[in-house]
N, C-alpha and C positions, 0 to 999 in steps of 0.2 A: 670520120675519115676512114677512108679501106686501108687495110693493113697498115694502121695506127694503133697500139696498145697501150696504156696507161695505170698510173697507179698512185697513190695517195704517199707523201712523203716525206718524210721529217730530212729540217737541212739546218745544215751549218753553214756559214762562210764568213773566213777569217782573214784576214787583211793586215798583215806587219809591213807597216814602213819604217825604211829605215835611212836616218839622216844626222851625218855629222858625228856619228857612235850612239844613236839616243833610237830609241825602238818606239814604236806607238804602232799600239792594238788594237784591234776595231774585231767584234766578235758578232756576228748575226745568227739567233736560233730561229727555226722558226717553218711551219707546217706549209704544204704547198703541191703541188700538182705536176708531174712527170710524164712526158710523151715521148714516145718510141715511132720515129719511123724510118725505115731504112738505116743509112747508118745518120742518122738526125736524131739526139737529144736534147729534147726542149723540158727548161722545167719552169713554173710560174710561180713566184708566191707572192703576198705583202709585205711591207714595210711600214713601221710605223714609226716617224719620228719625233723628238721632245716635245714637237708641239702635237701632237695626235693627226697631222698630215698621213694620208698613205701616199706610198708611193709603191706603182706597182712594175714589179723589178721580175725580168726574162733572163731566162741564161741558156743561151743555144750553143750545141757543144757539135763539132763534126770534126771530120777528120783531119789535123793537121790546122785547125782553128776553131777561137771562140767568141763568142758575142754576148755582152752586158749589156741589156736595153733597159734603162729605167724609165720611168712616164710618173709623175705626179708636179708637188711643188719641183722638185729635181729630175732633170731628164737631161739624158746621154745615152749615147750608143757607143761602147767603148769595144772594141775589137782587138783581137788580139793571133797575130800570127808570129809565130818563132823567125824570128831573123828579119823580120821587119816592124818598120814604122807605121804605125796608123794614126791619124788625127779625128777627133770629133770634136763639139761647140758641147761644151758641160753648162745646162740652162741651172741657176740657182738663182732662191728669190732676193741674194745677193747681188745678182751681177750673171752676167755671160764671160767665161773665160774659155779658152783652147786648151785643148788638154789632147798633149802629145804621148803614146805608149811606143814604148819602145819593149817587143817583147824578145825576152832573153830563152824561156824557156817555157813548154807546154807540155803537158804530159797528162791524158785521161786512162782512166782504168777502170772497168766497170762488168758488173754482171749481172744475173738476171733481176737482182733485187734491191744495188746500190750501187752508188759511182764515185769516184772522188776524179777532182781538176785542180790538177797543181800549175800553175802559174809564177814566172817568176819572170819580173818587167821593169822597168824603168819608165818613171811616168813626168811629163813636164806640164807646168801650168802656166800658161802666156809667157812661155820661153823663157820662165826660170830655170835653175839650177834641176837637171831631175833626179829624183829619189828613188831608192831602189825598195822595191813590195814585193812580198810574197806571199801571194794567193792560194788557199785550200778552200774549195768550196765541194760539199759532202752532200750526196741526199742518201738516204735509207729508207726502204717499202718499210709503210706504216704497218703495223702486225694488231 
């Protein structure tokens, strides 16, 4: 694509929920692909879960919003804008549940070589009670 740049990249993203005083951590390492265009940050990597499924997971970052697309056995489109509400259908080979974000707060930072997206939301699942998560998700140019 014209005036598209890219670059190879190690990431992190870490996921605290937190409910009732009890914290659970969810931590993903893992190598992956970054595009630049305009003010448009897309970055692509895989996932691989306990059972050796991939799931291939998008994370689109622009200004004043962001977007988690997953696609395998598990798929959603989870969005996220500061001060509001957004719904998607979270597909799992359990079950299809609703899965409400309420996002509290967003904040990206980045430069020519790495970025980090803080995230901080409240998430409901078939209009249960929602929990409060704080998201960091990091990528770093591969060296």
């Amino acid at each position: 694509m014209a005036g598209t740049r890219s670059m190879n990249v190690h990431i992190k993203l870490k996921n605290v929920i937190e409910d009732q005083g009890k914290k659970e951590e969810m931590v993903i390492t893992q190598m992956g692909r970054c595009f630049f265009k305009g003010d448009t940050t897309i970055v692509l990597f895989d996932e691989e879960d306990e059972q050796g499924n991939v799931i291939q997971t998008m994370v689109t970052i622009q200004p004043g919003r962001a977007m988690i697309k997953r696609n395998g056995k598990i798929r959603m489109n989870q969005m996220f804008k500061p001060g509001q509400k957004t719904e998607t259908v979270y597909h799992h080979p359990y079950g299809t549940m609703l899965m409400e974000t309420y996002t509290d707060q967003l904040v990206f930072t980045e430069s020519e070589e790495q970025g980090t997206l803080n995230i901080e939301y409240q998430l409901s699942l078939n209009g249960q009670e929602p929990r409060n998560h704080y998201l960091r998700f990091t990528y770093v140019k591969e060296v």
